[in-house]
Gaussian input, Z-matrix of N, CA and C with variables (Angstrom, degrees):
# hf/3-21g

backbone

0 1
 N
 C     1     B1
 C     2     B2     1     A1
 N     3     B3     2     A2     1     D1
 C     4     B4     3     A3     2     D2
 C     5     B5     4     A4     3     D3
 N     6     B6     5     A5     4     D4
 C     7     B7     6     A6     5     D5
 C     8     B8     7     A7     6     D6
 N     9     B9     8     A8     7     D7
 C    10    B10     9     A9     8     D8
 C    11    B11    10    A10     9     D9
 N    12    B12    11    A11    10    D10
 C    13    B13    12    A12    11    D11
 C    14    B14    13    A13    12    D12
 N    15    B15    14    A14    13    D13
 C    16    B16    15    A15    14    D14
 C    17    B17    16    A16    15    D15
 N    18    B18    17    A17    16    D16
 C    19    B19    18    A18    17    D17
 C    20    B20    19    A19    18    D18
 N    21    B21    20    A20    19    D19
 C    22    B22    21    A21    20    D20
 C    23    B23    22    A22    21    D21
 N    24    B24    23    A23    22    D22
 C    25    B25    24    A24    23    D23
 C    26    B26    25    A25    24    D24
 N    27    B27    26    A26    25    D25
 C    28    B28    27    A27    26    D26
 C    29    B29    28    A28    27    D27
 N    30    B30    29    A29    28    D28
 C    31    B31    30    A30    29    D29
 C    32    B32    31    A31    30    D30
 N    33    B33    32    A32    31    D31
 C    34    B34    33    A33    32    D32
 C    35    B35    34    A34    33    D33
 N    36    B36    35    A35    34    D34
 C    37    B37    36    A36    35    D35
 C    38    B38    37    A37    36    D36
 N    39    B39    38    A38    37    D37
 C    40    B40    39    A39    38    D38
 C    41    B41    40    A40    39    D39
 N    42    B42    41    A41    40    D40
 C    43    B43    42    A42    41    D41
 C    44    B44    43    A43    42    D42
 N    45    B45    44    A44    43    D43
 C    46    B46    45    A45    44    D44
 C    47    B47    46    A46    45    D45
 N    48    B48    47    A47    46    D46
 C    49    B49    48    A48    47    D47
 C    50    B50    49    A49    48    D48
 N    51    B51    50    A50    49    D49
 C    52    B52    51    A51    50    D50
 C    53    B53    52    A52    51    D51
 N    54    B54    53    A53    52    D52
 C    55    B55    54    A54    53    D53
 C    56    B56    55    A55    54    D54
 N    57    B57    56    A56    55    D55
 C    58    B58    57    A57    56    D56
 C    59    B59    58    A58    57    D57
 N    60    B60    59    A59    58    D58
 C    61    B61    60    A60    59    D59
 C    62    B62    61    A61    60    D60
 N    63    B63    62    A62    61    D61
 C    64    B64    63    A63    62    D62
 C    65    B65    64    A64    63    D63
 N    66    B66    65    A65    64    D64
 C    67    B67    66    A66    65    D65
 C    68    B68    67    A67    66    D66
 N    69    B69    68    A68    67    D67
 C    70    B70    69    A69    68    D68
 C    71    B71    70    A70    69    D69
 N    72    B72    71    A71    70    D70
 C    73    B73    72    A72    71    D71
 C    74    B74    73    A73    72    D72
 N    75    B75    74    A74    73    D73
 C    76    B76    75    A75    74    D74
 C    77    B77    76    A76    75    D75
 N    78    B78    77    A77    76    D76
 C    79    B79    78    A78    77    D77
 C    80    B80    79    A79    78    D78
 N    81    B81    80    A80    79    D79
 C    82    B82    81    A81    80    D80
 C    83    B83    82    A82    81    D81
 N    84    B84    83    A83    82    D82
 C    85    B85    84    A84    83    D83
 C    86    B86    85    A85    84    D84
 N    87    B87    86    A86    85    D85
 C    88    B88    87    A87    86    D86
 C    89    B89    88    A88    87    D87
 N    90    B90    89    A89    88    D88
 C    91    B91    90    A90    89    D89
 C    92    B92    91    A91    90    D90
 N    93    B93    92    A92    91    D91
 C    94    B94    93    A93    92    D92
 C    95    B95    94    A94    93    D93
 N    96    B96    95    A95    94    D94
 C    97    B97    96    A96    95    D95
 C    98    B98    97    A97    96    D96
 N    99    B99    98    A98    97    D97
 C   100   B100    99    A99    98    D98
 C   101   B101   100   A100    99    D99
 N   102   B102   101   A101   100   D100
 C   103   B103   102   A102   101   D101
 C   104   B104   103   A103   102   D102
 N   105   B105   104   A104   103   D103
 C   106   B106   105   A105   104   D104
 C   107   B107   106   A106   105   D105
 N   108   B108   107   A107   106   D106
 C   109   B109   108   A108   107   D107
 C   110   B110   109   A109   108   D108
 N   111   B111   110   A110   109   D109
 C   112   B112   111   A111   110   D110
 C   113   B113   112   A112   111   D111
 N   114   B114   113   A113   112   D112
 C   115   B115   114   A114   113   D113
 C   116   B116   115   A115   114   D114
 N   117   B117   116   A116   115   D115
 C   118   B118   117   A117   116   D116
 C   119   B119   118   A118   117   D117
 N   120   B120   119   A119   118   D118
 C   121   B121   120   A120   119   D119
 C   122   B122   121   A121   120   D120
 N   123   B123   122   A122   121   D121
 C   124   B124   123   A123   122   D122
 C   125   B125   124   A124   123   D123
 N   126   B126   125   A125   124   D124
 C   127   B127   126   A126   125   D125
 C   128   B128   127   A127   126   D126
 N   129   B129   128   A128   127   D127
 C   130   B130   129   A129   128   D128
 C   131   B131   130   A130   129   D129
 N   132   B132   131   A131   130   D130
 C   133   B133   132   A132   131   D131
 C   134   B134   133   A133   132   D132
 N   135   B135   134   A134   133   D133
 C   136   B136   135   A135   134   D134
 C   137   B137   136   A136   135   D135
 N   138   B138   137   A137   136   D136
 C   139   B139   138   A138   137   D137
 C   140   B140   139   A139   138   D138
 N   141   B141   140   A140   139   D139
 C   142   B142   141   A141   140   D140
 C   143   B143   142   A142   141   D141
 N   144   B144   143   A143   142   D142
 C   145   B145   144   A144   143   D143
 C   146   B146   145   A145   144   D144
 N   147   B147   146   A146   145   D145
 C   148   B148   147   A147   146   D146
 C   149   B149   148   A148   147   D147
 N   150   B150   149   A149   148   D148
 C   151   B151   150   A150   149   D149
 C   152   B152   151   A151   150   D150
 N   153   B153   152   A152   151   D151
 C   154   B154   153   A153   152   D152
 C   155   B155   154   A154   153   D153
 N   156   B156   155   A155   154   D154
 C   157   B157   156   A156   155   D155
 C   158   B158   157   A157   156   D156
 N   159   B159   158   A158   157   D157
 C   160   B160   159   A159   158   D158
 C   161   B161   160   A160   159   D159
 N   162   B162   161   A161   160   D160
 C   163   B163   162   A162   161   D161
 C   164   B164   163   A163   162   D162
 N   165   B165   164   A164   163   D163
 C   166   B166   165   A165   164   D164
 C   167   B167   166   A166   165   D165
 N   168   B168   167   A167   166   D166
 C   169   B169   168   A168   167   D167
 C   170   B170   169   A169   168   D168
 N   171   B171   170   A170   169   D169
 C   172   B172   171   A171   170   D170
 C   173   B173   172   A172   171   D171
 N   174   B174   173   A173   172   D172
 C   175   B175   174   A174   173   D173
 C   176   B176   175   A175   174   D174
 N   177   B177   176   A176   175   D175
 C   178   B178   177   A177   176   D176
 C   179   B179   178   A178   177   D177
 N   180   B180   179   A179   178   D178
 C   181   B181   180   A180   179   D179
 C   182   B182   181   A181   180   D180
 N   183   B183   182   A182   181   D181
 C   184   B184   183   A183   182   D182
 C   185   B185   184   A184   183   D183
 N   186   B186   185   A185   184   D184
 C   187   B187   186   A186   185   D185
 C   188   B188   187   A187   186   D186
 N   189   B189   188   A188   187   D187
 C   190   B190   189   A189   188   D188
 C   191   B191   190   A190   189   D189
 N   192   B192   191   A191   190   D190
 C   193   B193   192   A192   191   D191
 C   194   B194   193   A193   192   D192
 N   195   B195   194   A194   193   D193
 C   196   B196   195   A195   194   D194
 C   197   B197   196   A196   195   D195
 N   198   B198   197   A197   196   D196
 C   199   B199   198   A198   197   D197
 C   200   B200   199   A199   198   D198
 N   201   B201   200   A200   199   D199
 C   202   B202   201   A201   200   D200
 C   203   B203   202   A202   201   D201
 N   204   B204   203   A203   202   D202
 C   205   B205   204   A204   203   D203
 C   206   B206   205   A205   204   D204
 N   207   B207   206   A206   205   D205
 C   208   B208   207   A207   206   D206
 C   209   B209   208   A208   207   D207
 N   210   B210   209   A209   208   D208
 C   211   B211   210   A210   209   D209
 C   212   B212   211   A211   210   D210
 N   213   B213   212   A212   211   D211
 C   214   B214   213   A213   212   D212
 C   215   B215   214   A214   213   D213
 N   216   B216   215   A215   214   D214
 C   217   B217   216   A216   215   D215
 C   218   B218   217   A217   216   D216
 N   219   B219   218   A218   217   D217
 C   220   B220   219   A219   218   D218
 C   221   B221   220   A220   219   D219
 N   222   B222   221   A221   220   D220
 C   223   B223   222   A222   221   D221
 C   224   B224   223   A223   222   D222
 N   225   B225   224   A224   223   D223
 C   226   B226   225   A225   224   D224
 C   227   B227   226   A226   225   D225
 N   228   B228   227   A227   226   D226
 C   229   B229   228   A228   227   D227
 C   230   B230   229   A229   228   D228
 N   231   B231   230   A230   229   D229
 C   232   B232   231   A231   230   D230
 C   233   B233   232   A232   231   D231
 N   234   B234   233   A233   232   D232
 C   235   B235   234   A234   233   D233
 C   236   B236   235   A235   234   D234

   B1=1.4560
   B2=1.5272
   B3=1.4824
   B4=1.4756
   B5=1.9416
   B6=1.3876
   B7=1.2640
   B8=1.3270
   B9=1.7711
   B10=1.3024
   B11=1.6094
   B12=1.9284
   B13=1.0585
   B14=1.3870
   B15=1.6318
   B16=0.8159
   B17=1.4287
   B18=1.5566
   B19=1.9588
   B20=1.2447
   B21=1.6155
   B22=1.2504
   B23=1.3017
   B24=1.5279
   B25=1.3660
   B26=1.3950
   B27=1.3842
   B28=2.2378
   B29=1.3650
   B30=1.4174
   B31=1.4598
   B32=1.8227
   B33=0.7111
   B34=1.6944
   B35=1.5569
   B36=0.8866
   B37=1.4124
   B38=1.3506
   B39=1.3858
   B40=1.3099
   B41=1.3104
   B42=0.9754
   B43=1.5462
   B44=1.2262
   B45=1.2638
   B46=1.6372
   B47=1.7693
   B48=1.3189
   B49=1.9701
   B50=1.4742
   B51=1.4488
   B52=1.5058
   B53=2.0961
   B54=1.4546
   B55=1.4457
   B56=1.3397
   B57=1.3905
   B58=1.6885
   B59=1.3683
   B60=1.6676
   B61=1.6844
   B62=1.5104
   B63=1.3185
   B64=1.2281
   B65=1.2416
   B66=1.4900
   B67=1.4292
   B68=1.7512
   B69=1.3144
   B70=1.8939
   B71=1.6537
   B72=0.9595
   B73=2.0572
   B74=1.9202
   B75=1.3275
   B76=1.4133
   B77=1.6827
   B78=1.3443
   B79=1.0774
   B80=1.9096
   B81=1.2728
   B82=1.6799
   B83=1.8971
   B84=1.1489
   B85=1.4209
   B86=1.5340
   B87=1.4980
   B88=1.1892
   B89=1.7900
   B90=1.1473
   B91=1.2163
   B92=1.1878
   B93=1.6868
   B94=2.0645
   B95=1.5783
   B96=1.3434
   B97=1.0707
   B98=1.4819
   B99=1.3081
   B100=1.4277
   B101=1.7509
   B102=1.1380
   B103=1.3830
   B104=1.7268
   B105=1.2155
   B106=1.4711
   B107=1.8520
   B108=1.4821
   B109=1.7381
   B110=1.7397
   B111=1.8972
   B112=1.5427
   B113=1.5450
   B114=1.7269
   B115=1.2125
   B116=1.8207
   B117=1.4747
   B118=1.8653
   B119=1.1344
   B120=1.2111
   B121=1.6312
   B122=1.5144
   B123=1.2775
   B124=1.2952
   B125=2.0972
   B126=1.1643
   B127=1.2691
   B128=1.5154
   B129=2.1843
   B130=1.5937
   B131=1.8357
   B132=2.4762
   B133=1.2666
   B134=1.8083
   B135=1.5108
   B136=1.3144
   B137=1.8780
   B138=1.7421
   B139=1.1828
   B140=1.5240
   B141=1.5961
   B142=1.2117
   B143=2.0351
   B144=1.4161
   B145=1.0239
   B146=1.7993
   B147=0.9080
   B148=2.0103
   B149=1.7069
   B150=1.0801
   B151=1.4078
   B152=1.5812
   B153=1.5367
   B154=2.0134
   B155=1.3411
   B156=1.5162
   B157=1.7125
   B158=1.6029
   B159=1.2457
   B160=1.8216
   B161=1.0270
   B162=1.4814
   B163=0.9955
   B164=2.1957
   B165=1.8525
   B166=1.4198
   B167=1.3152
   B168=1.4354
   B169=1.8766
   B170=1.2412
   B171=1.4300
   B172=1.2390
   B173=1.4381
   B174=1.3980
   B175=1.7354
   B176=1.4151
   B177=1.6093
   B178=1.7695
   B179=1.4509
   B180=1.6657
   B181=1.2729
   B182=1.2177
   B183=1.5049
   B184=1.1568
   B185=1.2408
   B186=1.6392
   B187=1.7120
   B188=0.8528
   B189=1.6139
   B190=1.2007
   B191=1.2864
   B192=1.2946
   B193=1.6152
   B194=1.8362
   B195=1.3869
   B196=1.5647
   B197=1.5257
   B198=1.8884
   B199=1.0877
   B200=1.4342
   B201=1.3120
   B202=1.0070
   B203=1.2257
   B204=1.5337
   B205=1.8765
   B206=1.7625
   B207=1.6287
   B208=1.1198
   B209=1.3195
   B210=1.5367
   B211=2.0045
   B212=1.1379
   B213=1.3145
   B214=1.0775
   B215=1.5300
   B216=1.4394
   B217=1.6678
   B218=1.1258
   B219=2.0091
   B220=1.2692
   B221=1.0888
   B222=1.3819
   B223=2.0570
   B224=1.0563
   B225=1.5607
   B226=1.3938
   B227=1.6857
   B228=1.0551
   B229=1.2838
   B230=1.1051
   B231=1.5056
   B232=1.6030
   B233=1.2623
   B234=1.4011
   B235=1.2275
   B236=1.5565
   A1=109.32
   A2=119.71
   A3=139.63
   A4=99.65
   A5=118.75
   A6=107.23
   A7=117.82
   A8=120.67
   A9=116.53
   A10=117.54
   A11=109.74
   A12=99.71
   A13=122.53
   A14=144.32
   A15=135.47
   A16=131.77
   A17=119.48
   A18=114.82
   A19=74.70
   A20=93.47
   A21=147.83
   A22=114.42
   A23=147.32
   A24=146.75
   A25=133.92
   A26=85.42
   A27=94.45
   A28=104.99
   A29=114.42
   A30=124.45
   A31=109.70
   A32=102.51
   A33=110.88
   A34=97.02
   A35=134.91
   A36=126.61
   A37=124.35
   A38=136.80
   A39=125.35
   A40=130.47
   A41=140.17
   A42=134.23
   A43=146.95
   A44=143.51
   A45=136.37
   A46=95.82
   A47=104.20
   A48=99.53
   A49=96.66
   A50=94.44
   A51=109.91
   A52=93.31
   A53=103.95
   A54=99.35
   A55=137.09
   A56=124.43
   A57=109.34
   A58=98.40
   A59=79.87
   A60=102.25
   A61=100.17
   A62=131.60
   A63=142.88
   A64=132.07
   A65=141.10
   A66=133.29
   A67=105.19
   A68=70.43
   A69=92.94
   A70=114.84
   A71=125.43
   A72=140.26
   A73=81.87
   A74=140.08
   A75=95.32
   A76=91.59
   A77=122.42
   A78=130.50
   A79=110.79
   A80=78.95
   A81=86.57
   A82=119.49
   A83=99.38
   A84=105.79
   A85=118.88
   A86=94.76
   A87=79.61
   A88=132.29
   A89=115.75
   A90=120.63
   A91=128.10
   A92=99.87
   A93=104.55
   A94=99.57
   A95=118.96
   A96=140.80
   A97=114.03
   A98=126.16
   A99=139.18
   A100=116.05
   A101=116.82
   A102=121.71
   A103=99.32
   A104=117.44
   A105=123.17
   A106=93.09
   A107=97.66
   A108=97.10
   A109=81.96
   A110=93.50
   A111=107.71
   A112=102.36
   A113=119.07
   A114=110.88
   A115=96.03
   A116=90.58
   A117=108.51
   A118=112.42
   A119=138.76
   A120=135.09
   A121=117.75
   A122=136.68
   A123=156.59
   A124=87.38
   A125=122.03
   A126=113.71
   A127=130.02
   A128=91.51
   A129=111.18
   A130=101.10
   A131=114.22
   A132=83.30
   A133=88.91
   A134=119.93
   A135=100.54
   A136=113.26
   A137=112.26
   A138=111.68
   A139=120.52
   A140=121.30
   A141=132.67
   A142=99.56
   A143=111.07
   A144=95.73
   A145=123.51
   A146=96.92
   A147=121.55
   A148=81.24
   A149=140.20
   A150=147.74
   A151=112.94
   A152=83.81
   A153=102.04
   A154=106.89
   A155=111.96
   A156=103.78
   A157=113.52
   A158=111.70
   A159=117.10
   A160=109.81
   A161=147.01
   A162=129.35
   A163=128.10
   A164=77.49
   A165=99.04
   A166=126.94
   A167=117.32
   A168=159.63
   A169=69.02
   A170=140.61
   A171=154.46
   A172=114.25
   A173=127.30
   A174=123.16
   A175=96.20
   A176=98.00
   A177=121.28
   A178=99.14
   A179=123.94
   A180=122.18
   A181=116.60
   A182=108.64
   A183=118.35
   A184=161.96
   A185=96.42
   A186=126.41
   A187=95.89
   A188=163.48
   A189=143.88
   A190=129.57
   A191=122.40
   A192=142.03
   A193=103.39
   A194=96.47
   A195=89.38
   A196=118.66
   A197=113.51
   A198=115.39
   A199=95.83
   A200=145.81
   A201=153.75
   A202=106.42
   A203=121.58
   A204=132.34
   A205=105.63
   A206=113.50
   A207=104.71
   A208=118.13
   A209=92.35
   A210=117.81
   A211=109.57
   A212=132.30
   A213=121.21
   A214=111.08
   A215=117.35
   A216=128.33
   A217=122.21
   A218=80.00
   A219=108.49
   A220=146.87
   A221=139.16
   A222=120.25
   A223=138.22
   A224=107.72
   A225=92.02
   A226=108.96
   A227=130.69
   A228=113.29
   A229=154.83
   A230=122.65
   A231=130.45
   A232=91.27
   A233=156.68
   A234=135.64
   A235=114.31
   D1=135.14
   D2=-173.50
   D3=-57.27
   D4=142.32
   D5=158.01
   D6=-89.38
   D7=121.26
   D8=178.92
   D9=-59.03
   D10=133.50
   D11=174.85
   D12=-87.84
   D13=135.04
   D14=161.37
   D15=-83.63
   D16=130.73
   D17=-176.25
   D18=-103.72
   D19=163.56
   D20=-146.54
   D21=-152.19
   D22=122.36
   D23=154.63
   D24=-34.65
   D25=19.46
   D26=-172.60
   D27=-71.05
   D28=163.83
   D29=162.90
   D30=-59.64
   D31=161.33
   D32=-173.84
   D33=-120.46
   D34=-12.62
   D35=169.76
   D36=90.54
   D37=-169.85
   D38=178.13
   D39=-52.55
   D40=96.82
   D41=-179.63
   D42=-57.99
   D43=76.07
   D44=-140.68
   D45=-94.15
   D46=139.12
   D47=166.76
   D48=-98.95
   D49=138.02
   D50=-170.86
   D51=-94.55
   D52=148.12
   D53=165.61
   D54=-91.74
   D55=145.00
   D56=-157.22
   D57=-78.72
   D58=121.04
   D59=179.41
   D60=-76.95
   D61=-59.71
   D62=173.62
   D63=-6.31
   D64=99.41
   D65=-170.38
   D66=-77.31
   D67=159.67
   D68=-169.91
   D69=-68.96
   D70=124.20
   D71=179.93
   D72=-31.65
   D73=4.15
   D74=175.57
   D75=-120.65
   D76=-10.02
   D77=177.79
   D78=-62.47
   D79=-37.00
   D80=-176.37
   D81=-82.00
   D82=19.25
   D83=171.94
   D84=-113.87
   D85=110.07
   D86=-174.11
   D87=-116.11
   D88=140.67
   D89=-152.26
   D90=-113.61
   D91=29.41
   D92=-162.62
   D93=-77.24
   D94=161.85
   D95=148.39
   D96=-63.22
   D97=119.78
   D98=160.87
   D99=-84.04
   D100=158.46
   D101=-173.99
   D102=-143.24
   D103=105.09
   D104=-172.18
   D105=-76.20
   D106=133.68
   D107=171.12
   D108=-144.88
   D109=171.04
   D110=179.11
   D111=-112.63
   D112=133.54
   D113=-175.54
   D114=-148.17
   D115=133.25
   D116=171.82
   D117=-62.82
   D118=103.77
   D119=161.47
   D120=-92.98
   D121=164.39
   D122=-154.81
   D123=-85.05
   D124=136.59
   D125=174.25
   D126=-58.19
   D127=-43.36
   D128=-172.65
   D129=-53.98
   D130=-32.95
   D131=-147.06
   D132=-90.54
   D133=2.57
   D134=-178.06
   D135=-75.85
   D136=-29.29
   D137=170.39
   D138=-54.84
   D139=-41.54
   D140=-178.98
   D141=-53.95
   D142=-45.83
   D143=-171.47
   D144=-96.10
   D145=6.45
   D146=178.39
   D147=-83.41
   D148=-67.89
   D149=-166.45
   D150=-34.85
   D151=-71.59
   D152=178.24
   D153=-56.85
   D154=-37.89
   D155=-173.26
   D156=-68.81
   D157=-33.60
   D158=165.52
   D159=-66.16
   D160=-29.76
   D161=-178.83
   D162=-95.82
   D163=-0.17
   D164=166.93
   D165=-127.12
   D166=24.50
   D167=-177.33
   D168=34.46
   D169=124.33
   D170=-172.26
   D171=178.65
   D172=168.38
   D173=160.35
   D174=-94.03
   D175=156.60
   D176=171.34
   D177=-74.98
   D178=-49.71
   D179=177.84
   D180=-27.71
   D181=-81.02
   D182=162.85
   D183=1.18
   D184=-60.33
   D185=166.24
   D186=-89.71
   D187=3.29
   D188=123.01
   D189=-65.49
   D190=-38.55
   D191=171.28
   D192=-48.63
   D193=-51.59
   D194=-174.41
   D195=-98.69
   D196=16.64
   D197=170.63
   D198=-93.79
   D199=-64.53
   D200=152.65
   D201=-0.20
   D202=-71.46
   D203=-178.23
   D204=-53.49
   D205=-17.49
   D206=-168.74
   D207=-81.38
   D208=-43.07
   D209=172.78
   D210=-59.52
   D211=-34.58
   D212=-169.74
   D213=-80.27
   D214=-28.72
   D215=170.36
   D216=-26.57
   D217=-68.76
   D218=164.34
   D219=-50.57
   D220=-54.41
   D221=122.52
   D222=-9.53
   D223=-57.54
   D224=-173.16
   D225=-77.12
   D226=-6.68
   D227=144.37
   D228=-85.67
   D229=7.03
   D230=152.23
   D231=-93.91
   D232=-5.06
   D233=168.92
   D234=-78.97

């Protein structure tokens, strides 16, 4: 069983306003073009990633698709 928290009327202390980190409802649409290709992977790393995706109810596709989308970010900005 959870311990109930109890509030209290205390001062809360200094207050900082945080800035909206948050992107905007049009930012969040996203609209790339995909390009379906066929590619051989190593078995151990597609099991490694079938694994993580069950344990994050997710697709394996996926967690590769956007590891891939990540590296590539990542280049093209030290390039």
């Amino acid at each position: 069983m959870r311990k109930r928290t109890r509030y209290t009327d205390e001062p809360l202390g200094e207050l900082v306003v945080t800035k909206d980190f948050l992107p905007r409802p049009e930012e969040l649409v996203l609209k790339e073009e995909n390009v379906k290709i066929t590619i051989s992977l190593n078995k151990s790393s597609v099991d490694f990633f079938k694994k993580k995706a069950r344990e994050h109810h997710t697709s394996y596709q996926k967690m590769i698709r956007r590891l891939i989308d990540w590296y590539a970010s990542q280049q093209q900005k030290s390039a």
